[in-house]
N, CA, C, O and CB atoms as a CASP TS submission, in Angstrom:
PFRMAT TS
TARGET T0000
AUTHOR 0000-0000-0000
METHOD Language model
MODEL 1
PARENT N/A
ATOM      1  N   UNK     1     -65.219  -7.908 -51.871  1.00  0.00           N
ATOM      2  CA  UNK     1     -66.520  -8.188 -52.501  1.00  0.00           C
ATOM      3  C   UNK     1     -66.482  -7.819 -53.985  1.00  0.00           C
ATOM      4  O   UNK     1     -66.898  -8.557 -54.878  1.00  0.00           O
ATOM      5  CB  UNK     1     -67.658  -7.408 -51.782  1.00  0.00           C
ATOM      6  N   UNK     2     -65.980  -6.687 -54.154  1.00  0.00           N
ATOM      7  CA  UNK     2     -65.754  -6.115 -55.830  1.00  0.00           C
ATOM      8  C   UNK     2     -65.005  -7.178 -56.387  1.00  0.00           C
ATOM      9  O   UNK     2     -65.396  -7.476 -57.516  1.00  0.00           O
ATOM     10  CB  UNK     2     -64.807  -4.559 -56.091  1.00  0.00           C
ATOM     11  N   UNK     3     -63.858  -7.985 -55.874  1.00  0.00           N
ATOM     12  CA  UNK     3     -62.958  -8.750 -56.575  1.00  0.00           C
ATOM     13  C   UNK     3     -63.988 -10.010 -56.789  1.00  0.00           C
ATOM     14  O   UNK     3     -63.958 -10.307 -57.983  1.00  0.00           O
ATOM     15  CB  UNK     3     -61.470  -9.037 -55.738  1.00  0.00           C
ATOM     16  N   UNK     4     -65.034 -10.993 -55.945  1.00  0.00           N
ATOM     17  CA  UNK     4     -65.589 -11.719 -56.275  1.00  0.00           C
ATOM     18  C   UNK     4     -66.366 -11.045 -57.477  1.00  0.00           C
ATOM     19  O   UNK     4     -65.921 -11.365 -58.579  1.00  0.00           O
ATOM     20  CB  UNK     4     -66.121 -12.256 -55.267  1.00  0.00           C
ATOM     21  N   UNK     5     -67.185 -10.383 -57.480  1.00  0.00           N
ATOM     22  CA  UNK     5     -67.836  -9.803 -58.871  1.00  0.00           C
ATOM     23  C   UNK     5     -67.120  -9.532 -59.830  1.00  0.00           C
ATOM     24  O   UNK     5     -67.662  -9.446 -60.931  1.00  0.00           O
ATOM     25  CB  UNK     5     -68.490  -8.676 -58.798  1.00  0.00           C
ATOM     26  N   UNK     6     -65.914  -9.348 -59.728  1.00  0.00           N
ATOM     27  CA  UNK     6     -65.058  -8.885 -61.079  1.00  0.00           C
ATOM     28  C   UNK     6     -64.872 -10.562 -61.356  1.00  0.00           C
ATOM     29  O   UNK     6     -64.650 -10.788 -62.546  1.00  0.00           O
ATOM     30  CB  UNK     6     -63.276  -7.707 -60.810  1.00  0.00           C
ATOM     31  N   UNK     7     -64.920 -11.788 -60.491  1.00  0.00           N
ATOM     32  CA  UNK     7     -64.447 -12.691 -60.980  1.00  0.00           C
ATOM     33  C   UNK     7     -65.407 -13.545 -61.643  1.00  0.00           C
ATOM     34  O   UNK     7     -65.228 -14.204 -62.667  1.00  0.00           O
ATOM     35  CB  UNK     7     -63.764 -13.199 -60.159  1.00  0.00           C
ATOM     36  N   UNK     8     -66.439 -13.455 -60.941  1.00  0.00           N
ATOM     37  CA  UNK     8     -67.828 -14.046 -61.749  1.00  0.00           C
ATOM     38  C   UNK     8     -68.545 -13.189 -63.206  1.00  0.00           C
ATOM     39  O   UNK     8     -69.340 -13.591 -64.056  1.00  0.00           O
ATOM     40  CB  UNK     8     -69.135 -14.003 -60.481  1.00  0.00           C
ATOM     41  N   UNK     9     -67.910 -11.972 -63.034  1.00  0.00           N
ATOM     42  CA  UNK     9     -68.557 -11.116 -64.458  1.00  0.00           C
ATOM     43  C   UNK     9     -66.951 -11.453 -65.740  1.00  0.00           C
ATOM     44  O   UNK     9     -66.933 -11.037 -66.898  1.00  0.00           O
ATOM     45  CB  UNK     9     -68.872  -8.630 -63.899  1.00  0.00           C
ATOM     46  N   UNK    10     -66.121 -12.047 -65.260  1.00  0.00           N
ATOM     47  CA  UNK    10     -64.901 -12.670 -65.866  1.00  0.00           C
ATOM     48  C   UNK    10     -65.935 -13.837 -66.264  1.00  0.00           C
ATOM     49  O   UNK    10     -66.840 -13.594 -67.063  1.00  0.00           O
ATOM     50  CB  UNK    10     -63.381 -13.040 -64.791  1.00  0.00           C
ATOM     51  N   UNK    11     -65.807 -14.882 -65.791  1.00  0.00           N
ATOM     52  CA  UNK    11     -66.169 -16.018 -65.938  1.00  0.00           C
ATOM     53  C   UNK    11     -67.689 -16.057 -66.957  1.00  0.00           C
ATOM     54  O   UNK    11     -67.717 -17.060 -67.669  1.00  0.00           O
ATOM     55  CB  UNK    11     -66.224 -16.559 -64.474  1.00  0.00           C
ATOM     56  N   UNK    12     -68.734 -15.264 -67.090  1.00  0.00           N
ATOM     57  CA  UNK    12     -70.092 -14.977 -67.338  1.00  0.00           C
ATOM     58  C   UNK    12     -69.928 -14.489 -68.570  1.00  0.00           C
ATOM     59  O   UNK    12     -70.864 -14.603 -69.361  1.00  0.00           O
ATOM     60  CB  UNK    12     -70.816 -14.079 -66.399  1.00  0.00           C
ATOM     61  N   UNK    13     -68.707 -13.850 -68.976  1.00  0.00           N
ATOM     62  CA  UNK    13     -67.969 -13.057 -70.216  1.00  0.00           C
ATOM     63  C   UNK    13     -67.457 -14.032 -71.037  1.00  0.00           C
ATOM     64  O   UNK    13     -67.590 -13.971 -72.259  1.00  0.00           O
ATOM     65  CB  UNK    13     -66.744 -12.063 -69.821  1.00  0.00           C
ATOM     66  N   UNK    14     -66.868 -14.947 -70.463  1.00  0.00           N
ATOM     67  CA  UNK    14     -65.826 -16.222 -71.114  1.00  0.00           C
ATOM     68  C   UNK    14     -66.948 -17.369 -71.924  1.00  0.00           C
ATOM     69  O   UNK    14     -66.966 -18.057 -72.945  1.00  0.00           O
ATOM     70  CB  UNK    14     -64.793 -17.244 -69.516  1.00  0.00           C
ATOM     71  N   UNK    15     -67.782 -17.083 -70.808  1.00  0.00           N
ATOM     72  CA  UNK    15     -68.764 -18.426 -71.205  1.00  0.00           C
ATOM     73  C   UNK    15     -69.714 -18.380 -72.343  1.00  0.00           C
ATOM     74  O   UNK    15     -70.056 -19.310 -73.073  1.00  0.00           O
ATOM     75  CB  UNK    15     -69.710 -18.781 -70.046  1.00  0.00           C
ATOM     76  N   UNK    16     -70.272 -16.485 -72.382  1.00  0.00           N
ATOM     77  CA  UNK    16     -70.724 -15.735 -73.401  1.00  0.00           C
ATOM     78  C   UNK    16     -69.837 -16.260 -75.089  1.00  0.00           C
ATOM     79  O   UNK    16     -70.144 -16.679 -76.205  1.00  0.00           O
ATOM     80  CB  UNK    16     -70.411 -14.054 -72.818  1.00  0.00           C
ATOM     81  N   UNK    17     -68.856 -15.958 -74.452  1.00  0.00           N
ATOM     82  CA  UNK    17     -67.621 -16.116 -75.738  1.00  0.00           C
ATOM     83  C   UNK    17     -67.398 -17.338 -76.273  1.00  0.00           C
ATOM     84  O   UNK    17     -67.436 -17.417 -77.501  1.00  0.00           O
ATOM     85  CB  UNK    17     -66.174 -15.764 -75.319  1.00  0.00           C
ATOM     86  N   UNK    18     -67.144 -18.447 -75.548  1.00  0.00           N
ATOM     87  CA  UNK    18     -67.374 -19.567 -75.854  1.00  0.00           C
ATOM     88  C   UNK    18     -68.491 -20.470 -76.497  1.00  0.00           C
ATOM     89  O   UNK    18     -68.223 -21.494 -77.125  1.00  0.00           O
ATOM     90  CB  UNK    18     -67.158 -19.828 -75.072  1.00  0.00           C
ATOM     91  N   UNK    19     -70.116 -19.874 -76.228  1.00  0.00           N
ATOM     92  CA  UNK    19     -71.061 -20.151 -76.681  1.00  0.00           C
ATOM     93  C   UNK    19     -70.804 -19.204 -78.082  1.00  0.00           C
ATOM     94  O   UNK    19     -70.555 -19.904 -79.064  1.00  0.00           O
ATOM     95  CB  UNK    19     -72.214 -19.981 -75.702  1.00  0.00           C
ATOM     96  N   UNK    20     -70.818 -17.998 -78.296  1.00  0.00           N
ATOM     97  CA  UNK    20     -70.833 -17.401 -79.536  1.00  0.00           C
ATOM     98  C   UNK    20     -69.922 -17.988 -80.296  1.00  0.00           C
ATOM     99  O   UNK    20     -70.375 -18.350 -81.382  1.00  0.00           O
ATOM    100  CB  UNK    20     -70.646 -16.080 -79.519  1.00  0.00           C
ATOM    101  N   UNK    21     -68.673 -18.240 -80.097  1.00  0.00           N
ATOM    102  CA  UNK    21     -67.612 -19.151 -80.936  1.00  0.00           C
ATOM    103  C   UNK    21     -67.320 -20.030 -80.793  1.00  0.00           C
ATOM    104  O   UNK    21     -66.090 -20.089 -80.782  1.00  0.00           O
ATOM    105  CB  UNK    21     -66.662 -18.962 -81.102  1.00  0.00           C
ATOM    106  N   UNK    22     -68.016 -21.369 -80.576  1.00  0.00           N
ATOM    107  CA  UNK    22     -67.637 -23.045 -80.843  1.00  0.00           C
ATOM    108  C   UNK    22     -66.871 -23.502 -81.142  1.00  0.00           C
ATOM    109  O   UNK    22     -66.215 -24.358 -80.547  1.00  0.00           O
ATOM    110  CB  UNK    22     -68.058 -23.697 -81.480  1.00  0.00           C
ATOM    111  N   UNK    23     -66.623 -22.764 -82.860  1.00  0.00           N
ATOM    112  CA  UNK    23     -65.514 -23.366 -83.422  1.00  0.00           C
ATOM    113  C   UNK    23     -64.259 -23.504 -83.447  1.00  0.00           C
ATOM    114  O   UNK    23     -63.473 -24.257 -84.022  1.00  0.00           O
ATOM    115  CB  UNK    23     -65.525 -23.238 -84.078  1.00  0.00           C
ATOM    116  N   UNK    24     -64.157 -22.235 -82.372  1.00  0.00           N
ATOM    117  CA  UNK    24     -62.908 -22.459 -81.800  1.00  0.00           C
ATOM    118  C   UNK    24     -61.921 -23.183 -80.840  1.00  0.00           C
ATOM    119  O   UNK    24     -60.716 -23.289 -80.610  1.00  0.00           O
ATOM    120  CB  UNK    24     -62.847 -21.825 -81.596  1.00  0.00           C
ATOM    121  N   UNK    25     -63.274 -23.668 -80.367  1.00  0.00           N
ATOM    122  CA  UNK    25     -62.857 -24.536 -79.118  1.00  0.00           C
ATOM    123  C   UNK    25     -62.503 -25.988 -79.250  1.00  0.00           C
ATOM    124  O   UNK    25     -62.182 -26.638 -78.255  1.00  0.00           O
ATOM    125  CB  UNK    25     -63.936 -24.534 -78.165  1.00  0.00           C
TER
END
C-alpha cells in the first residue's frame, strides 16, 4: 500500500514540475 502512494505522490510531484516548467518540455 505504501509503494502505491509513493507511486502516485511520484507522479503528483512530476506533474507539479512539469506545469511549473513548460519550457522545458
Amino acid at each position: 500500500m505504501m509503494l502505491l502512494f509513493s507511486l502516485i505522490a511520484a507522479i503528483v510531484l512530476y506533474l507539479l514540475y512539469v506545469l511549473v516548467n513548460p519550457e522545458q518540455f
